[in-house]
Every structure is written in structure tokens, then in C-alpha cells.
N, CA, C and O atoms as CSV, one atom per row, in Angstrom:
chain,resi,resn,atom,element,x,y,z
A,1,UNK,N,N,0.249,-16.355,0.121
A,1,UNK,CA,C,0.238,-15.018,-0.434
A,1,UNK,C,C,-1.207,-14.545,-0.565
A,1,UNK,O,O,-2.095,-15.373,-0.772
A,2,UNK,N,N,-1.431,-13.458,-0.471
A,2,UNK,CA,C,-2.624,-12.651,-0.282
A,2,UNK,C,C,-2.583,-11.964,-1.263
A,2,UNK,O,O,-1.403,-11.855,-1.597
A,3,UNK,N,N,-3.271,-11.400,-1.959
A,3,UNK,CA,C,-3.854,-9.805,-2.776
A,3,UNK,C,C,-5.199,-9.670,-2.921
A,3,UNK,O,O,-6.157,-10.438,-2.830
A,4,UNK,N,N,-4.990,-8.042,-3.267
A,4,UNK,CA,C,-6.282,-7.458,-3.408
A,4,UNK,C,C,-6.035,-6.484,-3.811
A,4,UNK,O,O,-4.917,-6.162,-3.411
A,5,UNK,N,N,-6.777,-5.232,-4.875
A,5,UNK,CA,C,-6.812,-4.265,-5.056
A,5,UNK,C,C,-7.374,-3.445,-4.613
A,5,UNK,O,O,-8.345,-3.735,-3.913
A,6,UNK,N,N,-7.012,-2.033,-4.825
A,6,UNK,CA,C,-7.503,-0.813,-4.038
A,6,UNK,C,C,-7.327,0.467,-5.267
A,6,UNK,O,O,-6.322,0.868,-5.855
A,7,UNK,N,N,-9.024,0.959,-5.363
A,7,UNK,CA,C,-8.891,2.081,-6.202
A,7,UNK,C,C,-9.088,3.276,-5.386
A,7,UNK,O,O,-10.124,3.478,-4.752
A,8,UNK,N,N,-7.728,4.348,-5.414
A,8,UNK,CA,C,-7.647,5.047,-4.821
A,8,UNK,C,C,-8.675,6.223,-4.969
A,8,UNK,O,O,-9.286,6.495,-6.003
A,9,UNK,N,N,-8.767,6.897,-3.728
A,9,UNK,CA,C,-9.764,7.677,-3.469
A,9,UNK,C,C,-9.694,9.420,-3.185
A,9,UNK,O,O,-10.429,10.324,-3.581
A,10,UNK,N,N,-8.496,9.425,-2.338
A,10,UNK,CA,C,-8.044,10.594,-2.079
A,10,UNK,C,C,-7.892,11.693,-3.179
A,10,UNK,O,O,-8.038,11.319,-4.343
A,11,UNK,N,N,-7.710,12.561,-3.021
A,11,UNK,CA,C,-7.839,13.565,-4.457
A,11,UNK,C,C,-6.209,13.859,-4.388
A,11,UNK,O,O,-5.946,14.735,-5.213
A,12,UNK,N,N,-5.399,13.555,-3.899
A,12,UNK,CA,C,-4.071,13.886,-3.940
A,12,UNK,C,C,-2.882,12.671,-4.726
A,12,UNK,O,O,-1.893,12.749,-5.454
A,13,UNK,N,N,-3.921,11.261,-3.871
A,13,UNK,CA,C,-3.221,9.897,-4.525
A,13,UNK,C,C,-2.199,9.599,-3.261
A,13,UNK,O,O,-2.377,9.992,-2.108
A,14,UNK,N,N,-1.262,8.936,-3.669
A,14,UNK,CA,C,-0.319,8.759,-2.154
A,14,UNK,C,C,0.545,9.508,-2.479
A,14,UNK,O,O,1.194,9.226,-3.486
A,15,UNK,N,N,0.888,10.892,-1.625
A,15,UNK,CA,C,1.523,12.012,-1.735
A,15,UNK,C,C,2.228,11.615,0.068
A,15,UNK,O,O,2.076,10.603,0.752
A,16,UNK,N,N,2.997,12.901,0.356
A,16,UNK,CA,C,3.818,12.402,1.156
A,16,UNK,C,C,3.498,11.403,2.503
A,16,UNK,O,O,3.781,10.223,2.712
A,17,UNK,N,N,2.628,12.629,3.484
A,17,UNK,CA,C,1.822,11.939,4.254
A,17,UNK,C,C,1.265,10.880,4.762
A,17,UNK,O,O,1.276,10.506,5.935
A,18,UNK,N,N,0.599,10.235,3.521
A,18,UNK,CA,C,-0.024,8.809,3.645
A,18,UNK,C,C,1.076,7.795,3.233
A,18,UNK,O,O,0.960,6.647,3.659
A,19,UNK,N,N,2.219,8.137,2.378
A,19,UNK,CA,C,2.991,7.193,2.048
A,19,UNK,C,C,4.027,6.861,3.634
A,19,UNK,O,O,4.562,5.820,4.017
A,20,UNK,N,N,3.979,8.297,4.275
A,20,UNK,CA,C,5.006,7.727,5.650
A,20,UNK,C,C,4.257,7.096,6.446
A,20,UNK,O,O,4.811,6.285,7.187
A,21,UNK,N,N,2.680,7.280,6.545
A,21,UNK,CA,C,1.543,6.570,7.663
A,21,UNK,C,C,1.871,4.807,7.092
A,21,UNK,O,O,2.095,3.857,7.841
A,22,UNK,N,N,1.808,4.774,5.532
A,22,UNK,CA,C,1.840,3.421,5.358
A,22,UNK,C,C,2.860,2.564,5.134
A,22,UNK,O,O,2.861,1.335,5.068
A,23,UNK,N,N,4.103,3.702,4.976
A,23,UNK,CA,C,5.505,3.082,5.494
A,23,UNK,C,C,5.603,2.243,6.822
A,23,UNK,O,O,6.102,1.138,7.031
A,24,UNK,N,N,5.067,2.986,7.513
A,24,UNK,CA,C,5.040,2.713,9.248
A,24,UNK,C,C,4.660,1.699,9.432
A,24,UNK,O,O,5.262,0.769,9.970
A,25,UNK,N,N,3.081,1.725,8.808
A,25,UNK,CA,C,2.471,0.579,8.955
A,25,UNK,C,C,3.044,-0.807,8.617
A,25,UNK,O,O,2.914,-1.792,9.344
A,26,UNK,N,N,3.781,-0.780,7.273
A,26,UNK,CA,C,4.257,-1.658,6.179
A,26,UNK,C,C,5.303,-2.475,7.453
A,26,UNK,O,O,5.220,-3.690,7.634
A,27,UNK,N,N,6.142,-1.697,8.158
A,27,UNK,CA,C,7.410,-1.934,8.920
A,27,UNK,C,C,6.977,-2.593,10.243
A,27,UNK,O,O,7.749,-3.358,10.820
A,28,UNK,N,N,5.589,-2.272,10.802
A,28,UNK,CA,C,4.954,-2.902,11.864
A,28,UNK,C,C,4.552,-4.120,11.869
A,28,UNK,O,O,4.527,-4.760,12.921
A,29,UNK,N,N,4.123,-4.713,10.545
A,29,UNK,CA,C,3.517,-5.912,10.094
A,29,UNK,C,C,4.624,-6.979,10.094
A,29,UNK,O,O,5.831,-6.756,9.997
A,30,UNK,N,N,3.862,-8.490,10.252
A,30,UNK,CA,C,5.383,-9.302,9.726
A,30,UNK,C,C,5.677,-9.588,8.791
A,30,UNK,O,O,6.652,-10.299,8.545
A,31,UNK,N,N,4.680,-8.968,7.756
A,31,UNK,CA,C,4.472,-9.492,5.988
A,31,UNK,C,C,5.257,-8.612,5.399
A,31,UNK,O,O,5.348,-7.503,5.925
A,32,UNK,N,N,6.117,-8.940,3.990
A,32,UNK,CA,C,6.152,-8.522,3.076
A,32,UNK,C,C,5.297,-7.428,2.448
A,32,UNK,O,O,4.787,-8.034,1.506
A,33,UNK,N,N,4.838,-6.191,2.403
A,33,UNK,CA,C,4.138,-5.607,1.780
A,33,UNK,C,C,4.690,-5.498,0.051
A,33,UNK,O,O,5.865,-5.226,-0.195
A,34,UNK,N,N,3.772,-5.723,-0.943
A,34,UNK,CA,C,4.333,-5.061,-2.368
A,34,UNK,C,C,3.406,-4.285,-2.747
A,34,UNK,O,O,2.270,-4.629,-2.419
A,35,UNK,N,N,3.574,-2.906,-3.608
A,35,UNK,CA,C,2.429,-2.400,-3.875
A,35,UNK,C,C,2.669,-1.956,-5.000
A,35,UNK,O,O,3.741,-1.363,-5.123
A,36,UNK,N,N,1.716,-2.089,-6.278
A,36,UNK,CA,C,2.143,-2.445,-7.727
A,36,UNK,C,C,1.104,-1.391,-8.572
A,36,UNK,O,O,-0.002,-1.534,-8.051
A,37,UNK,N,N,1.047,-0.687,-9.345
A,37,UNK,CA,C,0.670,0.341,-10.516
A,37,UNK,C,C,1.514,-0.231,-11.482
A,37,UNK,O,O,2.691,-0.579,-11.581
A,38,UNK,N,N,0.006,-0.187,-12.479
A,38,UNK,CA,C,0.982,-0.373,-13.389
A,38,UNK,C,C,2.066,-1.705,-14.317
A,38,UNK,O,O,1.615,-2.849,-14.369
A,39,UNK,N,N,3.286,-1.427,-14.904
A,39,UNK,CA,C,4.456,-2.522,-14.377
A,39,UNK,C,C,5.174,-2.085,-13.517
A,39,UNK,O,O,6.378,-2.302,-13.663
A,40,UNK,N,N,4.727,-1.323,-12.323
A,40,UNK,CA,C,5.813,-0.374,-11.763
A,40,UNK,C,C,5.554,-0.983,-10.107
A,40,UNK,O,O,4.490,-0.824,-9.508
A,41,UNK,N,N,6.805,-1.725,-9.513
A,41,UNK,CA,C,6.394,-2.044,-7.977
A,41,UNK,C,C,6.897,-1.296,-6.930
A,41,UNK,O,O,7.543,-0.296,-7.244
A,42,UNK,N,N,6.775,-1.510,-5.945
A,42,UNK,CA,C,7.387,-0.940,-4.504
A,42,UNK,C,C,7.392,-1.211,-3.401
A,42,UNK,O,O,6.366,-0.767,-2.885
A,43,UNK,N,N,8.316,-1.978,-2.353
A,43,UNK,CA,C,8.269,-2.341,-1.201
A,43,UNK,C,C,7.738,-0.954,-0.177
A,43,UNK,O,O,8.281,0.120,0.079
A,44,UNK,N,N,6.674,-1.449,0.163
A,44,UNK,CA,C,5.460,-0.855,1.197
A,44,UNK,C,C,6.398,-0.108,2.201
A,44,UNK,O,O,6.077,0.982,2.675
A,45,UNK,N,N,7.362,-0.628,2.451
A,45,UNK,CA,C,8.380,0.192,4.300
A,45,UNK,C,C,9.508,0.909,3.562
A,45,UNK,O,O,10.628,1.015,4.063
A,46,UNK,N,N,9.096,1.550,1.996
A,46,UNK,CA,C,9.971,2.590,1.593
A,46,UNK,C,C,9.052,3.462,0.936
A,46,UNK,O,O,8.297,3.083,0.041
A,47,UNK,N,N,9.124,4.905,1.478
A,47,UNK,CA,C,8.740,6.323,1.714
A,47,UNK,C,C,8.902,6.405,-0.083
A,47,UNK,O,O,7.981,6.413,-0.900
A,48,UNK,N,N,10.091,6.448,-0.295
A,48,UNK,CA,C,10.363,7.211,-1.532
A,48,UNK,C,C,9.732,5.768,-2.640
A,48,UNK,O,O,8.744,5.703,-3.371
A,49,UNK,N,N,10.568,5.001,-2.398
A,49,UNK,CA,C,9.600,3.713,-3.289
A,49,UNK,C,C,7.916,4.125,-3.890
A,49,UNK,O,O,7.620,4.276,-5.075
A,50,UNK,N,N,7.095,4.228,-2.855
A,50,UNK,CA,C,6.150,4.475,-2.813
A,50,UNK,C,C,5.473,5.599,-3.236
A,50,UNK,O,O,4.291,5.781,-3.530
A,51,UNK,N,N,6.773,6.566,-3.204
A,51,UNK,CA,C,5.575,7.926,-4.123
A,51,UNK,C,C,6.517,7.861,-5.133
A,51,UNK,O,O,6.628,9.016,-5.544
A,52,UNK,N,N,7.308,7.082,-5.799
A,52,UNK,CA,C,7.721,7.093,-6.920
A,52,UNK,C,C,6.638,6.466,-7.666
A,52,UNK,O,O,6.571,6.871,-8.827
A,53,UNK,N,N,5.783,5.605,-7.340
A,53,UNK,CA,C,4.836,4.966,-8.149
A,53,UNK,C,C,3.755,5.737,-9.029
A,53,UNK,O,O,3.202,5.351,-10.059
A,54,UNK,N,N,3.611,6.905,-8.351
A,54,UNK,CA,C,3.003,8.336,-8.632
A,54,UNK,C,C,1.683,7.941,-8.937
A,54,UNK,O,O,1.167,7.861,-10.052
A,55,UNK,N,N,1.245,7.728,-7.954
A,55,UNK,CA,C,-0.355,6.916,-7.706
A,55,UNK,C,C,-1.365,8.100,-7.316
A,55,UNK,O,O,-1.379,8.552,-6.170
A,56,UNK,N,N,-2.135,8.538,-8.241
A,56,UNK,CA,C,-2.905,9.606,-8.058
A,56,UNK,C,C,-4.570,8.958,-7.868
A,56,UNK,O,O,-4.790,7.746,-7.866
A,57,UNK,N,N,-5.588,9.947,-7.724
A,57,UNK,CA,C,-7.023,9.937,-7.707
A,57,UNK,C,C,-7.085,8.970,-8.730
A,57,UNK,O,O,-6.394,8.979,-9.749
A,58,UNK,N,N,-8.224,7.856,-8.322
A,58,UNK,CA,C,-8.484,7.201,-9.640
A,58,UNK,C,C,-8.180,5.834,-9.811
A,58,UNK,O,O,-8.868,4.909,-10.244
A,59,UNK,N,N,-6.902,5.884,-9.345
A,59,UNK,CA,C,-6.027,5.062,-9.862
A,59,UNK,C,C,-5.886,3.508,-9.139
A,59,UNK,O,O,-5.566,3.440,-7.953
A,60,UNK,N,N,-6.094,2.518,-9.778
A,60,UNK,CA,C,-5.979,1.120,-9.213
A,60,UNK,C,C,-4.882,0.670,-8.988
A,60,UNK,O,O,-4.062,0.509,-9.892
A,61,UNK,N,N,-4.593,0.313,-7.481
A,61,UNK,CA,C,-3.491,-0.487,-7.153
A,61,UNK,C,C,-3.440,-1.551,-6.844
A,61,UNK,O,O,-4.463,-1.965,-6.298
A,62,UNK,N,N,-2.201,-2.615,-7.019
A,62,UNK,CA,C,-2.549,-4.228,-6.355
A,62,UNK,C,C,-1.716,-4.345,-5.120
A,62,UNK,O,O,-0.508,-4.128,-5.016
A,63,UNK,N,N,-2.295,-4.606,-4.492
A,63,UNK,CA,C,-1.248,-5.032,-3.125
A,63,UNK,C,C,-1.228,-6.328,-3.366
A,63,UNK,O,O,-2.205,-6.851,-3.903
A,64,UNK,N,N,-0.136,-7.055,-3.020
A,64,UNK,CA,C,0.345,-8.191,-2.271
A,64,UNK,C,C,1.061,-8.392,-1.078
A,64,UNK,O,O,2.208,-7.997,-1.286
A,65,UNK,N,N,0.950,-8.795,0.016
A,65,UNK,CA,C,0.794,-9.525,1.018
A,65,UNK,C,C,1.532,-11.028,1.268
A,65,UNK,O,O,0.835,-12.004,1.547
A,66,UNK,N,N,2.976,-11.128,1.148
A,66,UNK,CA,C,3.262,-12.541,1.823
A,66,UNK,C,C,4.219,-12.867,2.964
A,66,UNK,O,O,5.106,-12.031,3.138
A,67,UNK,N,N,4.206,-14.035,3.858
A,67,UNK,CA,C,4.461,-14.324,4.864
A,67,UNK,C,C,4.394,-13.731,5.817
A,67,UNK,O,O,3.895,-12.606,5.772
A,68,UNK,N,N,4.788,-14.174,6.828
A,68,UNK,CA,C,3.787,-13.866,8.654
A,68,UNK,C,C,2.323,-14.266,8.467
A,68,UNK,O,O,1.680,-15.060,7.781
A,69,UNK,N,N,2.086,-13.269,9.476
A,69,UNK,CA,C,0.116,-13.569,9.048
A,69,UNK,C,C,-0.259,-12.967,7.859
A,69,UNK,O,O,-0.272,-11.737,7.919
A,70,UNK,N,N,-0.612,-13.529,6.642
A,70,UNK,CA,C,-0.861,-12.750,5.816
A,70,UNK,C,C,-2.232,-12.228,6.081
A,70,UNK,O,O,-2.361,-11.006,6.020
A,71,UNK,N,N,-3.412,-13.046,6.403
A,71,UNK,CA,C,-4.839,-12.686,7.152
A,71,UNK,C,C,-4.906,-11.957,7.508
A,71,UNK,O,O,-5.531,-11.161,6.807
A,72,UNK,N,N,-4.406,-11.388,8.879
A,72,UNK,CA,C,-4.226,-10.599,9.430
A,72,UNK,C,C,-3.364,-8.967,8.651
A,72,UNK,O,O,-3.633,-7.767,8.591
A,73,UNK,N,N,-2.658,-9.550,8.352
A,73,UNK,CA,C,-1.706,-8.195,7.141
A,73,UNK,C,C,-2.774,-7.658,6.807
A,73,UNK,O,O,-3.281,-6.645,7.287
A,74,UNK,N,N,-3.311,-8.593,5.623
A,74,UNK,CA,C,-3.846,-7.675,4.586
A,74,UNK,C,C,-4.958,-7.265,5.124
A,74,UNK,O,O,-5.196,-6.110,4.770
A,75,UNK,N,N,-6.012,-7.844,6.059
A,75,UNK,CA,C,-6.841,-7.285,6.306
A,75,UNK,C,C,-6.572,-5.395,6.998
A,75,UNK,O,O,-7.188,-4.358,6.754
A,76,UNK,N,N,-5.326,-5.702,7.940
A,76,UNK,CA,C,-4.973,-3.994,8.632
A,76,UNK,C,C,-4.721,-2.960,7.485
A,76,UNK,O,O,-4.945,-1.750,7.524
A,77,UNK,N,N,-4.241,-3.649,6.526
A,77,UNK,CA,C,-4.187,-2.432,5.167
A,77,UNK,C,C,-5.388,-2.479,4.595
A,77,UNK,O,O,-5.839,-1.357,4.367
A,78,UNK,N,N,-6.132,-3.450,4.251
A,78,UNK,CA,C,-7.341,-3.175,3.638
A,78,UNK,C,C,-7.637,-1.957,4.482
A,78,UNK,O,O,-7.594,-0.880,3.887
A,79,UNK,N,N,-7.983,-1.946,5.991
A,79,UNK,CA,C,-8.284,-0.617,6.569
A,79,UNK,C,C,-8.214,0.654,6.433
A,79,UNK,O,O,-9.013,1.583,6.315
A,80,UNK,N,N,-6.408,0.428,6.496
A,80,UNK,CA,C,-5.689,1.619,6.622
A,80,UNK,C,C,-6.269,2.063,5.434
A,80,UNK,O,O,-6.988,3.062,5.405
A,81,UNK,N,N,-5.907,1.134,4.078
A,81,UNK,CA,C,-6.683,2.217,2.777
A,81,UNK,C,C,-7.836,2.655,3.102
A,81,UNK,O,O,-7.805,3.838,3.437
A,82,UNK,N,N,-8.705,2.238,3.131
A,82,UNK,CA,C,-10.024,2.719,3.364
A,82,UNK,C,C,-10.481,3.937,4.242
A,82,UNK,O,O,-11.500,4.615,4.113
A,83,UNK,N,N,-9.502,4.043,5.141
A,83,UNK,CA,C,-9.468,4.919,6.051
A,83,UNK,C,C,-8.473,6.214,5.858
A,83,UNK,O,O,-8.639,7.215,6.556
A,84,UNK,N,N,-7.572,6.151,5.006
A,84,UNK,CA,C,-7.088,7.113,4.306
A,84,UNK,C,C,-6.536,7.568,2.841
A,84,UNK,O,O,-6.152,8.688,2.503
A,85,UNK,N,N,-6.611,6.334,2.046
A,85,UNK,CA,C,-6.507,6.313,0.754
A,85,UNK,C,C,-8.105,6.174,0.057
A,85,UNK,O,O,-8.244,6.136,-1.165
């Protein structure tokens, strides 16, 4: 298992857009994505999951990352955030 956090950046937070880019992503990978605010979680390859978390500017999230390559996983999301969160 892998984690790492990510303090979001965007001025919107994960609003629709980025939550379907990282749905996609989530569903491409062979890992487990979880992505956690809060006490509040959400499997990464669900749209609505994910903006239910209501993750705005600011705000620290934990990802976890298990099975398949997790190495590889988490590093392509480390990206993807960085590159749009």
C-alpha cells in the first residue's frame, strides 16, 4: 500500500471536470484508488463519490494506493494532481 497527500490547489477544488479526468484515470490503473477528506472516503473510478467529498481550494487530501503496481499508480496521480488539482 502506498499514500501520500495532496493539498489542493485549484480555486474550484474537484468540481466536475477534474473528478471525470480522475475517474478515468482511477479506472485505467490496476490499483485500488481511495481518496479521503476528512472522515469522509471515496473510491477514485466514481464521478459522484468523488465530488461528494466536496474538496475545495485549500484543502488536504490523502490518497491511498493498493495493489497492482502501486509505484507506478501513485506516482501517475501524484502527476495528474499536480497537473490539474
Amino acid at each position: 500500500m502506498k499514500t501520500f497527500d495532496y493539498l489542493i490547489t485549484d480555486e474550484l477544488g474537484i468540481h466536475a471536470r477534474p473528478a471525470g479526468l480522475l475517474c478515468k484515470l482511477a479506472k485505467s490503473l490496476d490499483s485500488k484508488i481511495t481518496i479521503e477528506k476528512g472522515e469522509k472516503n471515496a473510491d477514485a473510478s466514481r464521478v459522484i463519490a468523488l465530488m461528494g467529498l466536496g474538496v475545495k481550494n485549500g484543502d488536504k487530501i490523502h490518497i491511498t494506493v493498493e495493489d497492482g503496481n502501486e509505484e507506478n499508480s501513485a506516482k501517475i496521480l501524484e502527476d495528474f494532481f499536480k497537473e490539474n488539482l
